[in-house]
N, C-alpha and C positions, 0 to 999 in steps of 0.2 A: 548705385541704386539708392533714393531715398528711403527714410524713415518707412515709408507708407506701401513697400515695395513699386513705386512707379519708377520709370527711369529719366535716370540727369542726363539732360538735354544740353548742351556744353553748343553753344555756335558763335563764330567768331567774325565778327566784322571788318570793315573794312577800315575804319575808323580806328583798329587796335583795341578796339574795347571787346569783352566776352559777355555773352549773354547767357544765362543758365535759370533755368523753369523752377532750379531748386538751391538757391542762394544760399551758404554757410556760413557762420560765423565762428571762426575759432580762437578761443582765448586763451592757448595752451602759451604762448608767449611769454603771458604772467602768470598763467594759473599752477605751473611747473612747481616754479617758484616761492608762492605762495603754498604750495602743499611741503615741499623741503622745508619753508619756515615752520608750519607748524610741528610736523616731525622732528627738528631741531628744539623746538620750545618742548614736547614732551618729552624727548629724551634727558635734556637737562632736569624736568621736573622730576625723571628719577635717578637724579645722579649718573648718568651713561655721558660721559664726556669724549671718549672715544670712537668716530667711527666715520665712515666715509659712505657719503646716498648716494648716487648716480639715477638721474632720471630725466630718460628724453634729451642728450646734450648740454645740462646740467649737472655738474658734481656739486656736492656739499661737505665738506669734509669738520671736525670736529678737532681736538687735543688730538697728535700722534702718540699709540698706543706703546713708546719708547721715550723715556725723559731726553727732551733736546732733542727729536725729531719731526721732520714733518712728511706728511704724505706727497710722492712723486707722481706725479701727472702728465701723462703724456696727449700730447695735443695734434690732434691727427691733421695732415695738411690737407688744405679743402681744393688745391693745386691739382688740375686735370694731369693726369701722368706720374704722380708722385704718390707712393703709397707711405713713402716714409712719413716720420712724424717732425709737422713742421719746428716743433719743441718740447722741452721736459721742464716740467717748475716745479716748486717743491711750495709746498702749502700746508696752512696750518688755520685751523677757527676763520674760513673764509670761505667763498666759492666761485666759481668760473664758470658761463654760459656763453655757449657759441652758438652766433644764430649766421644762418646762411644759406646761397642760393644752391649749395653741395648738398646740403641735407634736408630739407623740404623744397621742392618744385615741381613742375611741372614743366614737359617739353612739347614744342610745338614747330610741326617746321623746321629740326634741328636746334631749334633757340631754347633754351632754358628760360624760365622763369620763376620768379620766386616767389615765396608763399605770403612776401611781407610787402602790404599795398603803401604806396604813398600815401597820406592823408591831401599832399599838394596836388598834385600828378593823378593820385585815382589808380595808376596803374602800378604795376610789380617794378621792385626796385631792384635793378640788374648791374648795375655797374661796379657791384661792393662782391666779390665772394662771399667773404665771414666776416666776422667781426668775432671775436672770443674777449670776456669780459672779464678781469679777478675782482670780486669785490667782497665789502662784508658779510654781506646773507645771498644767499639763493633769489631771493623776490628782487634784491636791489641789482645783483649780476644781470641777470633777465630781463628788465625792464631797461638795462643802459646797454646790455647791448642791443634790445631791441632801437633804441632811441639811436643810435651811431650808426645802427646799420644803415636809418636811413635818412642821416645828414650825410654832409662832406668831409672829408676824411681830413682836412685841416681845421673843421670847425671841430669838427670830434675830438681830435688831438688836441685844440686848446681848452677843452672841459675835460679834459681827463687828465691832461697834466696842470690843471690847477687845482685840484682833488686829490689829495693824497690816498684816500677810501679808493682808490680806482686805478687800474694799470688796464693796456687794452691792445691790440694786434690787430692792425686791418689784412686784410686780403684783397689785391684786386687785379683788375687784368688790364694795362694800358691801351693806349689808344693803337700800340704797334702789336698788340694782342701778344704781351709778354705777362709772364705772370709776377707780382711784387709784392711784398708784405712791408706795412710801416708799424713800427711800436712806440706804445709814448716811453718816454723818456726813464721809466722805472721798471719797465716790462723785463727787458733781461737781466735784471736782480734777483726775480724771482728762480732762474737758473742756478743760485748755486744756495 
């Protein structure tokens, strides 16, 4: 139901495109992000150095509240069938955002879709599960994973491991309809 109580009209063509009487825009992709940063900026404003935000598939973590420790993160696998957690990293004054087709979509037809449109394409980009980001703030996690999700996962891979600020974990489902995760090259460091 819209804003105005009238009702979303959702009709889908033939063409693969969707048509809706009541178009949305959401910017929670960055805006997550961007609200972790500023809650990060005043907590340092008053000396709070310690602490861990979670919001919406974004964590934020601060100084671990033990000298010489960091906070353990567990990364839930976005893997149809697997409830386990695809990993555990340990983190410190940094953050991690997973964007994917596991956690916002929508189904149609049995086909999953996702929330995140190609700017090329126009349409949901399906070929990626997640994409989970470690970077320095909250806004920068967020905006690179949203940006990986929806490149190619070797293009992704060669901007992330020439970035030291970034580690990053695809998720995807092959062509043989297997499920495969790839990490760049510093992602399982954060394990121990």
């Amino acid at each position: 139901t819209a804003a105005n109580n009238t009702q979303t009209k959702l009709e889908f063509l033939g063409d693969y495109t969707i048509s809706n009487n009541h178009p949305n825009l959401y910017l929670d992709s960055i805006i997550n992000g961007y609200i972790l940063n500023e809650i990060e900026d005043y907590l340092d404003s008053v000396n709070i150095d310690s602490y861990m935000i979670v919001n919406n598939g974004t964590v934020l973590v601060g100084d671990y509240y033990e000298k010489d420790g960091k906070y353990r993160i567990g990364i839930s696998s976005p893997l149809k069938g697997n409830d386990n957690l695809l990993q555990i990293i340990y983190l410190d004054n940094k953050a991690i955002s997973t964007k994917g087709i596991y956690q916002n979509h929508y189904e149609y037809n049995g086909t999953d879709y996702s929330n995140i449109i190609s700017p090329i394409t126009l349409m949901p980009k399906n070929d990626i599960i997640s994409v989970t980001v470690v970077a320095p703030n909250a806004f920068d996690a967020e905006v690179m994973a949203t940006k990986l999700f929806l490149m190619d996962i070797e293009k992704g891979l060669e901007i992330v491991n020439s970035d030291s600020n970034y580690e990053a974990v695809w998720c995807y489902l092959t062509e043989e309809k297997e499920n495969k995760c790839v990490r760049s090259k510093g992602f399982d460091n954060l394990s121990s």
